[in-house]
Chimera marker file (.cmm) of the C-alpha trace (Angstrom):
<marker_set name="trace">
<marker id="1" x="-20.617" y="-8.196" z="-9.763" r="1" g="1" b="0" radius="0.5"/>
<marker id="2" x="-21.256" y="-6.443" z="-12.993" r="1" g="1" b="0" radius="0.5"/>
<marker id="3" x="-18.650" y="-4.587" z="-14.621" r="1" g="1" b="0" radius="0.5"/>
<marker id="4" x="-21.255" y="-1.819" z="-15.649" r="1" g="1" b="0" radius="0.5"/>
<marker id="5" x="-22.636" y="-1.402" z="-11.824" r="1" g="1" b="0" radius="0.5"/>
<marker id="6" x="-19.156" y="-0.886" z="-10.758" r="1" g="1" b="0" radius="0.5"/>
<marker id="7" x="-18.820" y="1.950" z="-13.217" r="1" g="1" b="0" radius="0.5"/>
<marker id="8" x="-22.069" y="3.412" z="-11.997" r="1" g="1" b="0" radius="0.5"/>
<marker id="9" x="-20.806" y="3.623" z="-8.503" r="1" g="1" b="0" radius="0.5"/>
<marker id="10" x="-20.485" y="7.394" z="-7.234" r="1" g="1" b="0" radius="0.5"/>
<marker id="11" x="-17.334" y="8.974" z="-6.023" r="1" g="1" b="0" radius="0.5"/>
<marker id="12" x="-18.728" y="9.248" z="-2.432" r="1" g="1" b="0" radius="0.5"/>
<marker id="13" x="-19.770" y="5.675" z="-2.960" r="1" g="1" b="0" radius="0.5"/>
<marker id="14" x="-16.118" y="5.041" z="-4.231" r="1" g="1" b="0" radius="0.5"/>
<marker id="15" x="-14.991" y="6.987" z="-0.995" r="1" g="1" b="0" radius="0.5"/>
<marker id="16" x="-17.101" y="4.568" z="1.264" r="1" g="1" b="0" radius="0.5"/>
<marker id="17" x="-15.530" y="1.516" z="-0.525" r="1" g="1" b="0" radius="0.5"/>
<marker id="18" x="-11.791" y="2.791" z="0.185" r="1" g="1" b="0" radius="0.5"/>
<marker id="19" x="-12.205" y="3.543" z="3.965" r="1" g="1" b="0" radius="0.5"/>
<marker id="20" x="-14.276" y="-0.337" z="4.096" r="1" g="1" b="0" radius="0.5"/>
<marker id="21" x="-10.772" y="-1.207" z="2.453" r="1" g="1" b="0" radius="0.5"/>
<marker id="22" x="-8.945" y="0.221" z="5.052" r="1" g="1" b="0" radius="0.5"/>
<marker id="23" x="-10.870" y="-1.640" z="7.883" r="1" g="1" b="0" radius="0.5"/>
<marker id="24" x="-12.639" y="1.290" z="9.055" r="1" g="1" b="0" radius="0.5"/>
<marker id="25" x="-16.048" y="0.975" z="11.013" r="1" g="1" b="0" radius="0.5"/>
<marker id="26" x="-19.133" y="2.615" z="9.713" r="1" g="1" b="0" radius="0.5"/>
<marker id="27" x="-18.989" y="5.007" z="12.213" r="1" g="1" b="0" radius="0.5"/>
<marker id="28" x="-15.522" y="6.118" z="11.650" r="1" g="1" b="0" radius="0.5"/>
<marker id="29" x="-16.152" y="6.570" z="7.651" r="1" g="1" b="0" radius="0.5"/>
<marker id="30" x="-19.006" y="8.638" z="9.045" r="1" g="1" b="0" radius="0.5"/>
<marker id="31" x="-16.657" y="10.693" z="11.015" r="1" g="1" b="0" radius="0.5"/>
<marker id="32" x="-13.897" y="10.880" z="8.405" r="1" g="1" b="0" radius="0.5"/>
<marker id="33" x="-16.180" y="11.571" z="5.621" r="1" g="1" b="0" radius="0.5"/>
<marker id="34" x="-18.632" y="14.354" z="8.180" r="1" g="1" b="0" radius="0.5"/>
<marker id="35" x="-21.584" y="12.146" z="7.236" r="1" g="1" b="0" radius="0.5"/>
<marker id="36" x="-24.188" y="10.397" z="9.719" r="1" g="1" b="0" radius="0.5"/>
<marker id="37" x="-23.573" y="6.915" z="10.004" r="1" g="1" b="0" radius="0.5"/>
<marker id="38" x="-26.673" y="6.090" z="8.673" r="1" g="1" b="0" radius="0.5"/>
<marker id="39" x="-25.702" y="7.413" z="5.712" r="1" g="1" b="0" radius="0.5"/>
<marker id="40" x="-22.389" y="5.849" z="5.223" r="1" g="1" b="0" radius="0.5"/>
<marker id="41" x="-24.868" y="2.337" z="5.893" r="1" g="1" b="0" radius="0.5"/>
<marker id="42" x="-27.327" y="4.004" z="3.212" r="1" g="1" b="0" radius="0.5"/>
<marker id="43" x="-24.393" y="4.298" z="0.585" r="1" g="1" b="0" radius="0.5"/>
<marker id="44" x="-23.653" y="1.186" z="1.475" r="1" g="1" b="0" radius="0.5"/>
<marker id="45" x="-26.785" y="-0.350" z="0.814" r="1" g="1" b="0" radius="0.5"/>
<marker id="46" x="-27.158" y="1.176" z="-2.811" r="1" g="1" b="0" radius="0.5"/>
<marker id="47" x="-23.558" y="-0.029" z="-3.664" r="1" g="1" b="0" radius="0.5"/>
<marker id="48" x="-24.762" y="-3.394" z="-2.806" r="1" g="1" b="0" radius="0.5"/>
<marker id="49" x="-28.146" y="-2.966" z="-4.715" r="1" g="1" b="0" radius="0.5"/>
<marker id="50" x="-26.040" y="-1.300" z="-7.807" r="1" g="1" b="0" radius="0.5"/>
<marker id="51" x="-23.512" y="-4.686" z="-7.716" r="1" g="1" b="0" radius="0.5"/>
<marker id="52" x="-25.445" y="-7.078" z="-6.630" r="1" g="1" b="0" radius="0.5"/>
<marker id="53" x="-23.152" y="-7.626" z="-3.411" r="1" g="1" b="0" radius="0.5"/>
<marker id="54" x="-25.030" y="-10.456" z="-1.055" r="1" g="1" b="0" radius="0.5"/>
<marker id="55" x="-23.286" y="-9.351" z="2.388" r="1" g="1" b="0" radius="0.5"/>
<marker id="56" x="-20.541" y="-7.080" z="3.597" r="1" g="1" b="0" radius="0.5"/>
<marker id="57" x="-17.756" y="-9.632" z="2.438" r="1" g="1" b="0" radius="0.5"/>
<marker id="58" x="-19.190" y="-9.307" z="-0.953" r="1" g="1" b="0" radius="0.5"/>
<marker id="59" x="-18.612" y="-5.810" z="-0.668" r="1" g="1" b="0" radius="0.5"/>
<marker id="60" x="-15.068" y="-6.312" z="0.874" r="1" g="1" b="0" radius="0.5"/>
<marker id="61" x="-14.082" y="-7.866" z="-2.342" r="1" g="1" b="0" radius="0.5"/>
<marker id="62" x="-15.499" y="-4.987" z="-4.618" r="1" g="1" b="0" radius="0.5"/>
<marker id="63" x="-13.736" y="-2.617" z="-2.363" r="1" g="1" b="0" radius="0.5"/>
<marker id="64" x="-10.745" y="-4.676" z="-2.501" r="1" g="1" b="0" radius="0.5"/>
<marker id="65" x="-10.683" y="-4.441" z="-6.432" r="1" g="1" b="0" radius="0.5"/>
<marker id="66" x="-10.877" y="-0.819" z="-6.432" r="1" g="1" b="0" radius="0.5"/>
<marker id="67" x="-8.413" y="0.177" z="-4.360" r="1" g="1" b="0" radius="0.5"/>
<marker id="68" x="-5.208" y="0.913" z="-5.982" r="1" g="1" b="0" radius="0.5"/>
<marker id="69" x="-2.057" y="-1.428" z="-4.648" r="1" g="1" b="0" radius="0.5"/>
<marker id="70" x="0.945" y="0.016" z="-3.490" r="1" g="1" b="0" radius="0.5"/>
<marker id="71" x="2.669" y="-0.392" z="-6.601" r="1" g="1" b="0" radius="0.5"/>
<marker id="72" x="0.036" y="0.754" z="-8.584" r="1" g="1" b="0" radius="0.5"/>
<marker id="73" x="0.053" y="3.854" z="-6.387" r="1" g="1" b="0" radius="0.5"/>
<marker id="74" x="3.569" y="3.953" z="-6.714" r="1" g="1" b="0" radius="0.5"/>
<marker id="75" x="3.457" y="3.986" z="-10.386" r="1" g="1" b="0" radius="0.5"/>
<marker id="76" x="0.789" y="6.394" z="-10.852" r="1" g="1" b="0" radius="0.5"/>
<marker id="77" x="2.184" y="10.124" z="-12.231" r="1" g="1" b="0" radius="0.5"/>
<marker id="78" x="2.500" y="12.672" z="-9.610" r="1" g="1" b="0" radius="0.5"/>
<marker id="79" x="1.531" y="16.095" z="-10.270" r="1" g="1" b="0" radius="0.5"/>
<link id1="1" id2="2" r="1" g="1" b="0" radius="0.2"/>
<link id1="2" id2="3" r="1" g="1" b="0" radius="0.2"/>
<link id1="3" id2="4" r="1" g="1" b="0" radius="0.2"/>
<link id1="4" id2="5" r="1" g="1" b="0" radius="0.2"/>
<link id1="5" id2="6" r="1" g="1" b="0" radius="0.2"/>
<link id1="6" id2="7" r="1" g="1" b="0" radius="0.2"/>
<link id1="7" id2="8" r="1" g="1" b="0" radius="0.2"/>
<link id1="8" id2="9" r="1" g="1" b="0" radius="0.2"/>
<link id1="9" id2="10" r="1" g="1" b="0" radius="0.2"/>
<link id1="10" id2="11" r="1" g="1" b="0" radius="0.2"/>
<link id1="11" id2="12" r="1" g="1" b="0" radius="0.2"/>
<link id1="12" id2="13" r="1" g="1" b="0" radius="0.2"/>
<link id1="13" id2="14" r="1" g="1" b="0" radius="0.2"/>
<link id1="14" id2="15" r="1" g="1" b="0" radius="0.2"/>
<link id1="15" id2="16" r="1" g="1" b="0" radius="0.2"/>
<link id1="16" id2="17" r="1" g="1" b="0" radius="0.2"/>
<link id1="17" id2="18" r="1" g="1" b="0" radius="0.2"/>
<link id1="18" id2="19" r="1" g="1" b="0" radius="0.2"/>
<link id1="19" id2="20" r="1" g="1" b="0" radius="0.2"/>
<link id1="20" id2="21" r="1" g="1" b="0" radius="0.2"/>
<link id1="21" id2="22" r="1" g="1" b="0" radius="0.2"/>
<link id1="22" id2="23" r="1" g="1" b="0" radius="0.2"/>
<link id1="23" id2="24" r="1" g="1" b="0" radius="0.2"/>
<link id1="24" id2="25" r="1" g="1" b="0" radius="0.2"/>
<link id1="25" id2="26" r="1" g="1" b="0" radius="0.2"/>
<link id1="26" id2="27" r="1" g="1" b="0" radius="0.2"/>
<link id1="27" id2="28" r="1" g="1" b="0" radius="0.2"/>
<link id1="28" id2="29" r="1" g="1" b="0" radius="0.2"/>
<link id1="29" id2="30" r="1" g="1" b="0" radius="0.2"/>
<link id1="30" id2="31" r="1" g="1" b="0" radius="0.2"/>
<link id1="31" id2="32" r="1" g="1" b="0" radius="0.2"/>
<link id1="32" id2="33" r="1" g="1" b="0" radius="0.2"/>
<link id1="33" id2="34" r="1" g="1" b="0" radius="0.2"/>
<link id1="34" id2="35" r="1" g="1" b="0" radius="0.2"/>
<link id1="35" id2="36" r="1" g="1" b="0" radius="0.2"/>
<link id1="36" id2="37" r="1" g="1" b="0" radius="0.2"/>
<link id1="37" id2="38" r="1" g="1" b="0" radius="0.2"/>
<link id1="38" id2="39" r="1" g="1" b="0" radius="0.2"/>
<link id1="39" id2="40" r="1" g="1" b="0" radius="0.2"/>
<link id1="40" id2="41" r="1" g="1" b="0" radius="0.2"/>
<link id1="41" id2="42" r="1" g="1" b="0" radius="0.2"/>
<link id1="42" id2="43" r="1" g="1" b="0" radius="0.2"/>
<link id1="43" id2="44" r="1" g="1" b="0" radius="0.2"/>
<link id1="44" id2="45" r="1" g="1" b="0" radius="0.2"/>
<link id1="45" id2="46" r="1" g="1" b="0" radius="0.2"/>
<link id1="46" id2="47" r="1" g="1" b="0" radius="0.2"/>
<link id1="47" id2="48" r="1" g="1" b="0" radius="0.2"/>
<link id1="48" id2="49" r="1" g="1" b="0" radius="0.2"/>
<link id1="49" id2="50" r="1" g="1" b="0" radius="0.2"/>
<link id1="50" id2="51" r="1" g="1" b="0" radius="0.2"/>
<link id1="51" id2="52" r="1" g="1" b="0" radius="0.2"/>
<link id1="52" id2="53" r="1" g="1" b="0" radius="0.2"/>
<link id1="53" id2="54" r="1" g="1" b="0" radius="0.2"/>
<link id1="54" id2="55" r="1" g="1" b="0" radius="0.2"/>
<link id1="55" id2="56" r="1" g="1" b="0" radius="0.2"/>
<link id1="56" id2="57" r="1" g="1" b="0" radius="0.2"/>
<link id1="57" id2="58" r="1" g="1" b="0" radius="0.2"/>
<link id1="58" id2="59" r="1" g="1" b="0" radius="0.2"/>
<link id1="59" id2="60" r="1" g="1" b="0" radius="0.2"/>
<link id1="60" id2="61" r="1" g="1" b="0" radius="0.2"/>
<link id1="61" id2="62" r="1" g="1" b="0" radius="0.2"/>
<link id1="62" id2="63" r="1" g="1" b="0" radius="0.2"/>
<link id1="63" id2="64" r="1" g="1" b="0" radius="0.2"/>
<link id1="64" id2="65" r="1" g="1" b="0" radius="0.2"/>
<link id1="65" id2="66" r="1" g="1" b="0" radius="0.2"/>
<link id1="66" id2="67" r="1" g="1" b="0" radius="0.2"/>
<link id1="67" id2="68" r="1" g="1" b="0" radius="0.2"/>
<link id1="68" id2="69" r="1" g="1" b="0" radius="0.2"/>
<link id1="69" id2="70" r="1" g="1" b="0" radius="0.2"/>
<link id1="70" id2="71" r="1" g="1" b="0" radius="0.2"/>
<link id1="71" id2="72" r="1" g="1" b="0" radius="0.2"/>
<link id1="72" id2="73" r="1" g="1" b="0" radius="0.2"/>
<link id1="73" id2="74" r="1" g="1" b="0" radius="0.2"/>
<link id1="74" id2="75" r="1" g="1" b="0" radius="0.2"/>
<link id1="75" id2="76" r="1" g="1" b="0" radius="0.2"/>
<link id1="76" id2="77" r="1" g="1" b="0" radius="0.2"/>
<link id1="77" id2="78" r="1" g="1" b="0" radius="0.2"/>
<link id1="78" id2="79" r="1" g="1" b="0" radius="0.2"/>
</marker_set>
């Protein structure tokens, strides 16, 4: 995965990445996010075009890496 693609990922595709993070189906990012599913498995799609992901555990790892840990959350300034 290319450093650059990452950085071109939208927010919404940033969004899609968390709730795959969190274990949630397509359809419930759809419902969480008020999209279709198909378009939760669209955004999906371009994130793995943009970062060259080769299936959805691929993609599990990117999401993984750009989700904030618990102590990163933790540390992060409140405002």
């Amino acid at each position: 995965m290319v450093p650059e693609a990452i950085a071109s990922l939208s927010d919404r595709e940033r969004e899609v990445l968390a709730h795959l993070a969190d274990g949630l189906t397509y359809a419930s990012i759809a419902r969480r996010m008020n999209l279709s599913p198909h378009t939760v498995d669209t955004y999906l799609r371009r994130i793995r075009a943009k970062t060259k992901a080769r299936n959805r555990v691929h993609l599990l790892r990117l999401a993984f890496a750009l989700t904030p840990t618990t102590e990163e959350q933790a540390a992060a300034p409140r405002s």
